[in-house]
C-alpha positions as CSV (number, residue, x, y, z in Angstrom):
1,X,-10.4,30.1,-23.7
2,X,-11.3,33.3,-21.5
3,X,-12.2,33.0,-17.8
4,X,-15.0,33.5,-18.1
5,X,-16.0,30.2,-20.6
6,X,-13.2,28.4,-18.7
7,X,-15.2,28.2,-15.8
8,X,-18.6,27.9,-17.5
9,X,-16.8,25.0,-18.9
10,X,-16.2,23.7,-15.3
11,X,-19.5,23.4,-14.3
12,X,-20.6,24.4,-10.8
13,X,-19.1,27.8,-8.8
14,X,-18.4,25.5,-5.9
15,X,-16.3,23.0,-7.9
16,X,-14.0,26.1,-9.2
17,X,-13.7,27.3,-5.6
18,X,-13.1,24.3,-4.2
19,X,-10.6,23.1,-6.6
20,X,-9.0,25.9,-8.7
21,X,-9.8,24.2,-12.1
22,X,-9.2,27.2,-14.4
23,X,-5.7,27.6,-12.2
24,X,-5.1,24.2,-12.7
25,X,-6.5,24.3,-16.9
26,X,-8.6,21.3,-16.5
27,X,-12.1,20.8,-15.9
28,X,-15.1,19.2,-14.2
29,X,-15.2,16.6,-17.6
30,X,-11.5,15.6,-17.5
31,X,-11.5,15.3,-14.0
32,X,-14.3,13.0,-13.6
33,X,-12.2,11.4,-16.3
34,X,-9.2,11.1,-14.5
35,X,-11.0,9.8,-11.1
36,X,-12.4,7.0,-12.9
37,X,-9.7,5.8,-14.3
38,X,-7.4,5.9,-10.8
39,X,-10.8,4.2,-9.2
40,X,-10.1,1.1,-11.8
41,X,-6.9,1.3,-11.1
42,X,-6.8,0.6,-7.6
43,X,-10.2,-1.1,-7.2
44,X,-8.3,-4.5,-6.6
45,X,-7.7,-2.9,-2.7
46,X,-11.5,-3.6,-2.3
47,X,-11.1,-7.8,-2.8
48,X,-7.1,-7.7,-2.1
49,X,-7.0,-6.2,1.6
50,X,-9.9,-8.1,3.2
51,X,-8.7,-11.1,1.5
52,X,-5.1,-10.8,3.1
53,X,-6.2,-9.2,6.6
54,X,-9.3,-11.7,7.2
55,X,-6.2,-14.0,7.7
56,X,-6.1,-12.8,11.5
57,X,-9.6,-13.7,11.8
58,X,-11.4,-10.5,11.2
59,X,-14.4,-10.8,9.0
60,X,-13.9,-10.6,5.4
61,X,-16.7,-8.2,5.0
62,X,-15.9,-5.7,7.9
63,X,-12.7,-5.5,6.6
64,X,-14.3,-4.7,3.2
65,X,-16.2,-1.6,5.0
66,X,-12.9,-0.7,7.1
67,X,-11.2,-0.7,3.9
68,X,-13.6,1.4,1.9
69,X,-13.9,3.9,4.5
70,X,-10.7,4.7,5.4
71,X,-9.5,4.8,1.4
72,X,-12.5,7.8,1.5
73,X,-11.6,9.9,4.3
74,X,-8.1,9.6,3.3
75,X,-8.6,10.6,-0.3
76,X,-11.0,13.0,0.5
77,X,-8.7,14.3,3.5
78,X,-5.6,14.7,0.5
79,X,-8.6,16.7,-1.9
80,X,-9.7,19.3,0.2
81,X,-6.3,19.7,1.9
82,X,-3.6,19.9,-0.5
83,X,-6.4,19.7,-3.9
84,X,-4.0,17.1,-5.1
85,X,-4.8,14.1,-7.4
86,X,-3.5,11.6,-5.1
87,X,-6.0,8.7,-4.0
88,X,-5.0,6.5,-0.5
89,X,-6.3,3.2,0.6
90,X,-4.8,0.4,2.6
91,X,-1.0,-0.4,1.6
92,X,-0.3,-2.9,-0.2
93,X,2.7,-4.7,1.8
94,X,1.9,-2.8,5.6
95,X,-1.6,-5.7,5.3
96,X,0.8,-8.0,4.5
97,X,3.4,-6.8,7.6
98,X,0.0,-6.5,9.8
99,X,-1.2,-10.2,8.8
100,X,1.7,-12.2,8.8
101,X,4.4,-10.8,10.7
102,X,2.5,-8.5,13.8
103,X,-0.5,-10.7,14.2
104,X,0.2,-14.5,12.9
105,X,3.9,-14.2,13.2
106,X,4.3,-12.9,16.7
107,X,0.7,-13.7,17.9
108,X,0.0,-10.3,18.9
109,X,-4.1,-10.0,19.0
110,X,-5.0,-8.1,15.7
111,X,-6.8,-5.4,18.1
112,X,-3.4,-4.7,19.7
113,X,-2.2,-4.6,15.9
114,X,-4.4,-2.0,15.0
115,X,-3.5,0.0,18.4
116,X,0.4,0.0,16.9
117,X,-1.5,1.3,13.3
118,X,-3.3,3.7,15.6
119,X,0.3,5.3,17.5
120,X,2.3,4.8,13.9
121,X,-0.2,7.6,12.6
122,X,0.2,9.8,15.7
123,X,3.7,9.8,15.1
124,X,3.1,10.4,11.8
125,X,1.2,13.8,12.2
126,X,4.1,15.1,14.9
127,X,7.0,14.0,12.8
128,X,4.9,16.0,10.0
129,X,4.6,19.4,11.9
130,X,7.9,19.2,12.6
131,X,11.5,19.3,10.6
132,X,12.8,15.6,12.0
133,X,10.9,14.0,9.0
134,X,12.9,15.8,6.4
135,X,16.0,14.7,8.6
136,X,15.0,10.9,8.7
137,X,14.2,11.2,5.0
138,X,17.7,12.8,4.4
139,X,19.2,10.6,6.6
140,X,18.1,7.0,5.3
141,X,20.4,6.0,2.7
142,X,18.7,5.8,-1.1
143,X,19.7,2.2,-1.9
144,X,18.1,0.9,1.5
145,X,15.1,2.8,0.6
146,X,15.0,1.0,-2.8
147,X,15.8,-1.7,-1.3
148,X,12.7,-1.7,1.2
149,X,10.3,-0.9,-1.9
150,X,11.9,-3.8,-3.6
151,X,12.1,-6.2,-0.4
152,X,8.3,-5.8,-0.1
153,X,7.4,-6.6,-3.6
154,X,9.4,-9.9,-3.3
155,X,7.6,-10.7,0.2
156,X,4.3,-9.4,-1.7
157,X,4.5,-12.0,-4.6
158,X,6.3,-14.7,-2.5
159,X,2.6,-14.1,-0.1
160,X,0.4,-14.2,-3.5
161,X,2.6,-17.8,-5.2
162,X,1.5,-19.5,-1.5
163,X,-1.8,-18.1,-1.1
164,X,-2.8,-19.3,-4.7
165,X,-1.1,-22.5,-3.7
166,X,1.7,-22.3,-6.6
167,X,4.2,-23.1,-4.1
168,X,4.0,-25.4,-0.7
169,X,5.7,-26.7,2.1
170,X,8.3,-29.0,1.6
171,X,10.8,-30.7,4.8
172,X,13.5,-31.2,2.5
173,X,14.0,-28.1,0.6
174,X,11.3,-25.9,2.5
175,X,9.3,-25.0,0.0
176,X,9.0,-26.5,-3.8
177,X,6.4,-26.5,-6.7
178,X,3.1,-27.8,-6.4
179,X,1.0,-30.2,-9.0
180,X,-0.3,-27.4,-11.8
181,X,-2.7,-30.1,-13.0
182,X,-5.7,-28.3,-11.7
183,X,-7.6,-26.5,-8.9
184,X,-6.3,-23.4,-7.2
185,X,-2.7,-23.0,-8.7
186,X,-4.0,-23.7,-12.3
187,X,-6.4,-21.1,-11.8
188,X,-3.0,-18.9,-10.5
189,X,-1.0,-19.2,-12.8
190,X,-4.0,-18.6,-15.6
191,X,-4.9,-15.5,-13.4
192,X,-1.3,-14.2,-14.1
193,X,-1.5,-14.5,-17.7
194,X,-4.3,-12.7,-18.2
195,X,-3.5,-9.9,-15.7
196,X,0.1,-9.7,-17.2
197,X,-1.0,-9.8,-20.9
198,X,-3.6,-6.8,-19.8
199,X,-0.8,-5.0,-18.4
200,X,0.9,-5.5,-21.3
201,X,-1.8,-4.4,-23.5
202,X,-1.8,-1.3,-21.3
203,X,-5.1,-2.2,-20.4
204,X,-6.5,0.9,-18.0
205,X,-7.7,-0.9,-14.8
206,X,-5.9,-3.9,-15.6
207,X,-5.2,-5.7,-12.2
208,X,-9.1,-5.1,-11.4
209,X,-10.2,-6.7,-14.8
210,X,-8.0,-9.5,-14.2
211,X,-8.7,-10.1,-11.0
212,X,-12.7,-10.4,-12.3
213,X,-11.9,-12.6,-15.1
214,X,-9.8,-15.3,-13.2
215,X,-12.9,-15.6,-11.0
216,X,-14.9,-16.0,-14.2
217,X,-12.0,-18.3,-15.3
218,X,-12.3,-20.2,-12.0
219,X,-16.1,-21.1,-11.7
220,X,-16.0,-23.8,-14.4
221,X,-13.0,-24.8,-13.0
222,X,-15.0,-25.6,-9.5
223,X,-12.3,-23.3,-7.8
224,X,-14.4,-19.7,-7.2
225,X,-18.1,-19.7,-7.0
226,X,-21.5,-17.7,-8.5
227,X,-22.3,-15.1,-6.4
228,X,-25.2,-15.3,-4.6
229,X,-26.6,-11.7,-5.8
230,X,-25.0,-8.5,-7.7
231,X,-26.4,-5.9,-6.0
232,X,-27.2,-5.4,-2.2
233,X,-27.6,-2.3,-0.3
234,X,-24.8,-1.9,2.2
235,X,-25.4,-3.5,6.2
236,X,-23.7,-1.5,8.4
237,X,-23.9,-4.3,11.0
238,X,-21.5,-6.3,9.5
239,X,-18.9,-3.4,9.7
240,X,-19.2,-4.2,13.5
241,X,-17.0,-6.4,14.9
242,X,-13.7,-4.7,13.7
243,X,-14.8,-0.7,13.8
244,X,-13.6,0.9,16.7
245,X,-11.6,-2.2,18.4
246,X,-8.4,-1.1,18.3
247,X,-6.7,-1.6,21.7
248,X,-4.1,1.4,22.4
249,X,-3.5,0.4,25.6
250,X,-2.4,-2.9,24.6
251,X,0.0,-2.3,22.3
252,X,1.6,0.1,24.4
253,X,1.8,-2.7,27.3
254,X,3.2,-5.1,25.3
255,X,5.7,-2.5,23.7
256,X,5.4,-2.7,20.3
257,X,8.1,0.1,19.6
258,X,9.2,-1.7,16.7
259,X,6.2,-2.7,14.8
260,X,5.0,1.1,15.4
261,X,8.9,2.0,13.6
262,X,8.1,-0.1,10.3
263,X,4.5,1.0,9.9
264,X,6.0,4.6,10.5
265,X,8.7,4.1,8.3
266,X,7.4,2.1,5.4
267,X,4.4,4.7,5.0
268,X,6.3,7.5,5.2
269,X,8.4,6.5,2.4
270,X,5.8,5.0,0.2
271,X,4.0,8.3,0.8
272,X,6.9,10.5,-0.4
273,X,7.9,8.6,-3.0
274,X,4.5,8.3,-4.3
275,X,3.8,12.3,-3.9
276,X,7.6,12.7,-5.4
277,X,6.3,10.7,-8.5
278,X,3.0,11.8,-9.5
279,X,4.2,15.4,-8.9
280,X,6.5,15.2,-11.3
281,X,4.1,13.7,-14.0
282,X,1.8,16.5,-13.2
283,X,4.8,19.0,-13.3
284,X,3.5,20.0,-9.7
285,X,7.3,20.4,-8.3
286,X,8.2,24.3,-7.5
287,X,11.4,25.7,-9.5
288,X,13.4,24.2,-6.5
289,X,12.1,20.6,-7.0
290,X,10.0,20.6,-4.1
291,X,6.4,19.9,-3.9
292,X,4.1,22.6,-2.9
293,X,1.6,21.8,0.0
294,X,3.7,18.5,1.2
295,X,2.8,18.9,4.7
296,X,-0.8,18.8,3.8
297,X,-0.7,16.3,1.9
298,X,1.4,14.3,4.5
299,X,-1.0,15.0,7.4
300,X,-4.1,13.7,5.0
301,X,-1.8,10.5,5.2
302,X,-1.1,10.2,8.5
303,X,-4.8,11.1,9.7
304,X,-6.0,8.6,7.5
305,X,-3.9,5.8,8.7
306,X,-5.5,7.2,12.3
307,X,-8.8,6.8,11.5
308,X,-8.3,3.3,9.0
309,X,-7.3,2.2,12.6
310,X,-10.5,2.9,14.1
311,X,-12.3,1.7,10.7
312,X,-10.2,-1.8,11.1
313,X,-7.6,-1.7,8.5
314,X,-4.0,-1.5,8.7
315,X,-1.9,1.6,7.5
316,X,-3.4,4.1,5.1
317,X,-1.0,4.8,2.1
318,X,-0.7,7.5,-0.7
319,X,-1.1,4.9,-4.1
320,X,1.3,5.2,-7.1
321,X,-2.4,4.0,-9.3
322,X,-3.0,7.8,-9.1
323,X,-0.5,8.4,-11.7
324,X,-3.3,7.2,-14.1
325,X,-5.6,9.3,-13.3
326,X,-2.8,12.1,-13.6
327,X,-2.1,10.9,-17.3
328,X,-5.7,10.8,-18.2
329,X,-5.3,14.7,-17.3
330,X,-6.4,15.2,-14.0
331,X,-4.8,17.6,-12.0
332,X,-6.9,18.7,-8.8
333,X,-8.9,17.2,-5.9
334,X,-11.9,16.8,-7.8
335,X,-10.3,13.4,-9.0
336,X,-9.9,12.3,-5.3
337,X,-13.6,13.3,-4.8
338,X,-14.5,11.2,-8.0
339,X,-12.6,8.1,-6.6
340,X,-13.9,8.4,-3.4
341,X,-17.7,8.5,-5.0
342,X,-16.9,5.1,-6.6
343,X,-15.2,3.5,-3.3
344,X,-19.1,4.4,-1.6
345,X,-20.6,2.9,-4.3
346,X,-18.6,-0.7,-3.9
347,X,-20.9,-1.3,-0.9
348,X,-23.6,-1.5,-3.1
349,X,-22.1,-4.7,-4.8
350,X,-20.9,-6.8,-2.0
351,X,-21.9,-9.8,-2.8
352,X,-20.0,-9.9,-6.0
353,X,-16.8,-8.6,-4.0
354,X,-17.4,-11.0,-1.4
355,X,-17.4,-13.7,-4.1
356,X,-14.5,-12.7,-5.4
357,X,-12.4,-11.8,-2.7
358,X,-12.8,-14.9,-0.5
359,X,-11.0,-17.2,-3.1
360,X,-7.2,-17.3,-2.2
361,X,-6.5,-18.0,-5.8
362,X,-8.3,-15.3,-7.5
363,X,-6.8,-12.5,-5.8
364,X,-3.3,-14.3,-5.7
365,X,-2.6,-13.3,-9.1
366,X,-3.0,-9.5,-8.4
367,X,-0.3,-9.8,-5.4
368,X,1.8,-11.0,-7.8
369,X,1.5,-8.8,-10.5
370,X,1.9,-6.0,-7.7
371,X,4.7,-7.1,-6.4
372,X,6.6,-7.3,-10.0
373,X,5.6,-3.4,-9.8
374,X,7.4,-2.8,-6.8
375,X,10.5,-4.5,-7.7
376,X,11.1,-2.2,-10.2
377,X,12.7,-0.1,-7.3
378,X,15.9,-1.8,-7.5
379,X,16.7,0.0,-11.0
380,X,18.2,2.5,-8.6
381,X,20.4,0.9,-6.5
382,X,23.9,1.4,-7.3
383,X,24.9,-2.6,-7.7
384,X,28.7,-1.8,-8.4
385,X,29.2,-0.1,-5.4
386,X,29.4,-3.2,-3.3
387,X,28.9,-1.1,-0.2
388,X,25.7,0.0,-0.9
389,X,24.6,-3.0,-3.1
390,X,25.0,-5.9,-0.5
391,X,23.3,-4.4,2.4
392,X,20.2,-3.6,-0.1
393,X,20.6,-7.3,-1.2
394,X,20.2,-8.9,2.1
395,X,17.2,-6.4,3.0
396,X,15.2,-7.3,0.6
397,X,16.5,-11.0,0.3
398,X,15.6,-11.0,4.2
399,X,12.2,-10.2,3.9
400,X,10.4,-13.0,1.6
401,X,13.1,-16.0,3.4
402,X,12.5,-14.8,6.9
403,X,8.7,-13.9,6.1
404,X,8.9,-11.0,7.8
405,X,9.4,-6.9,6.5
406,X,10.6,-5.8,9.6
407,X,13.6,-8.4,10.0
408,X,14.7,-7.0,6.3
409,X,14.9,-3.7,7.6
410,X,16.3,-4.4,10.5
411,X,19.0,-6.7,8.3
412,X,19.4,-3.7,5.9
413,X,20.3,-0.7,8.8
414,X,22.6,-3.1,10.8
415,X,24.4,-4.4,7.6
416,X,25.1,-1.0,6.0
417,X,26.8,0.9,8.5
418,X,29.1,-1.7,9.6
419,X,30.2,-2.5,6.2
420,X,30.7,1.3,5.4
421,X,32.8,1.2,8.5
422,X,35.0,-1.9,7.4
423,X,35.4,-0.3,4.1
424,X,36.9,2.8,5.5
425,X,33.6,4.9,4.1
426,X,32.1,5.4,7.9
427,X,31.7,9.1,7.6
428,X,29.6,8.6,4.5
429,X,27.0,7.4,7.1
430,X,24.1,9.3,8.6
431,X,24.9,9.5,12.4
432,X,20.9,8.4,12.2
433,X,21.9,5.4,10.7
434,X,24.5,4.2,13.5
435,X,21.7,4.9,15.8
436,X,19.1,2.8,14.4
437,X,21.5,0.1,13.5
438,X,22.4,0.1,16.8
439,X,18.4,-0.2,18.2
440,X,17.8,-2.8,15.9
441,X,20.9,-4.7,17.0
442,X,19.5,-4.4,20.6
443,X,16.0,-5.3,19.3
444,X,17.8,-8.9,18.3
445,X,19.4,-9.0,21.5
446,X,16.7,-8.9,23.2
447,X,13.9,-10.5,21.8
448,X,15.5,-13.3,19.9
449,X,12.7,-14.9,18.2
450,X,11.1,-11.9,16.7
């Protein structure tokens, strides 16, 4: 195809400027394509966030809005900067860490919270325009970083079995089975059967479309309800009471140094690994393996976890769902434009999201199914090295038992370098690593019961 047809072929002057498409041999068509299919991919963030951070009493609805908004700016932030195919939303895991560790766990007001979101992203953007993120990314051993992907998935699922009330409290054994005769764990474990055989079938959009038809499933069963309406035009109003009440000062009086470390840290690893992975679908990697435009693609991160902290939603994250849209054959920002279109029009159908969303049971199944995604990470930890094997064991062992993502890091950097240095393999360490081994040790020390 000539220039010239190429970019007849892709539609609009501005598009081509805006986005290379001939550079990038794709056009308008496939890209639209390709954003789709990432938006159905990841749609689940829309009922699954709101439904995990309305847990710290935030409205379910402004949440919704937060979570919408800050998955646009990010995405759009990551097209028109780095014109990469890479959608963002709320992390899956860092709501979880926000919910029930920072907020329920500790007791720390969730505007506080927010605040520690807020720094974690100013961090973020200074680490980026610098060279010490490379250094911490160099320093941090590959089987804890596994290990943390891995750890979260576990914690992820563990959340989704209790919220769809598979598993309960038990005195003598802590937690057991509960009766799968009916009601909310029936509906569950039926909501994972049909989301896994979807995955299975390679189903595009397959978490969303289960996630709609165990709330079909569950209506009969008296477990999810008819929504009052399908279409409503968006309220701003209701975005209200969480946008704009994050409290800075707060979580910098109550010093909340650590939380602000694993929001820092967990994104910034998610991020790379996620950019490191669709790159190399998309063959986007230079001839020395490293990805052209990184640093904008970081700072679209890292200013989107900034303002998803003003929206009201915890930490902002690049999503590995864009690697659909990447295999449908889309290779520029226009996809992230595309996604971000279909995000805006969500608004428009609250009242089925709503309906959806606020049932425990119907989005359990999706938390699930996500985190048997994320355990995958442990393919590559080397598991007959014992020296690298045990401390990514008790990290991500540590998180689901002690319900907490933090305490599995913390675990995972203290346990490694002392059992390098009892194995006589000490200098094998990052000197980075005896450093933050050593903070976390102090971080027990001194505050005991976090």
């Amino acid at each position: 195809m000539s220039k010239t047809n190429a970019q007849a072929a892709n539609g609009p002057g501005l598009l081509e400027k805006w986005f290379h498409l001939s550079e990038n041999n794709t056009t308008v068509r496939t890209e639209i394509v390709a954003g789709i299919t990432t938006f159905m991919t990841m749609a689940y963030i829309i009922f699954v966030n709101p439904g995990i951070v309305s847990a710290t009493g935030m409205p379910f609805e402004a949440v919704m809005y937060a979570t919408v908004a800050s998955t646009v700016l990010a995405t759009l932030l990551m097209a028109f900067l780095a014109n990469y195919p890479i959608a963002l939303a709320p992390g899956m895991g860092l709501n979880a860490y926000f919910t029930y560790t920072v907020v329920l766990g500790l007791g720390i007001p969730w505007q506080a919270a927010l605040g520690a979101v807020f720094i974690s992203g100013i961090v973020f953007i200074l680490l980026t325009l610098t060279k010490i993120r490379e250094a911490i990314i160099d320093a941090v051993p590959s089987a804890l970083k596994s290990a943390i992907g891995a750890g979260i998935g576990l914690f992820i699922a563990f959340i989704g079995l209790k919220n769809g009330g598979v598993i309960v409290e038990n005195p003598a054994t802590f937690v057991s089975l509960a009766s799968l005769k009916g009601g909310a764990p029936l509906l569950t474990l039926i909501g994972v059967l049909i989301t896994g055989s979807l995955m299975a079938l390679r189903v595009r959009g397959a978490i969303l479309w289960g996630i709609i038809g165990t709330a079909i499933v569950g209506i009969p069963m008296g477990v999810s309800v008819v929504p009052s309406g399908i279409v409503q035009a968006p309220h701003l109003s209701v975005w209200a009471p969480v946008l704009g009440k994050l409290d800075i000062g707060a979580a910098l009086a109550v010093g909340l140094l650590d939380i602000v470390f694993v929001f820092l840290f967990v994104d910034m690893f998610d991020t790379v690994g996620t950019l490191i992975g669709v790159a190399k679908q998309a063959d986007f990697l230079d001839k020395d393996g490293k990805l052209p435009r990184a640093r904008q693609a970081l700072l679209a991160d890292s200013i989107g976890t900034i303002g998803g902290s003003f929206f009201g939603t915890p930490t902002v994250t690049s999503y590995i769902e864009s690697a659909a849209g990447v295999a449908a054959g889309g290779r520029t920002g226009l996809v992230g434009l595309v996604v971000s279109v279909c995000f805006l029009l969500s608004l428009f159908f609250t009242p089925l999201v709503k309906a959806v969303g606020d049932v425990g049971a119907v989005t359990a199944p999706a938390l699930i199914i996500v985190g048997s995604l994320m355990i995958r990470a442990i393919v590559d930890i080397n598991w007959t090295e014992a020296s690298e094997s045990i401390p990514a064991f008790i990290a991500m062992l540590a998180m689901p038992l002690t319900y907490s993502i933090a305490t599995g890091i913390a675990l995972g950097f203290i346990s490694y370098p002392l059992i390098k240095l009892c194995s006589g393999k000490g200098r094998e360490v990052h000197w980075m690593v005896y450093l933050l081994a050593f903070l976390f040790i102090l971080r027990f020390a001194l505050l005991p019961s976090v």
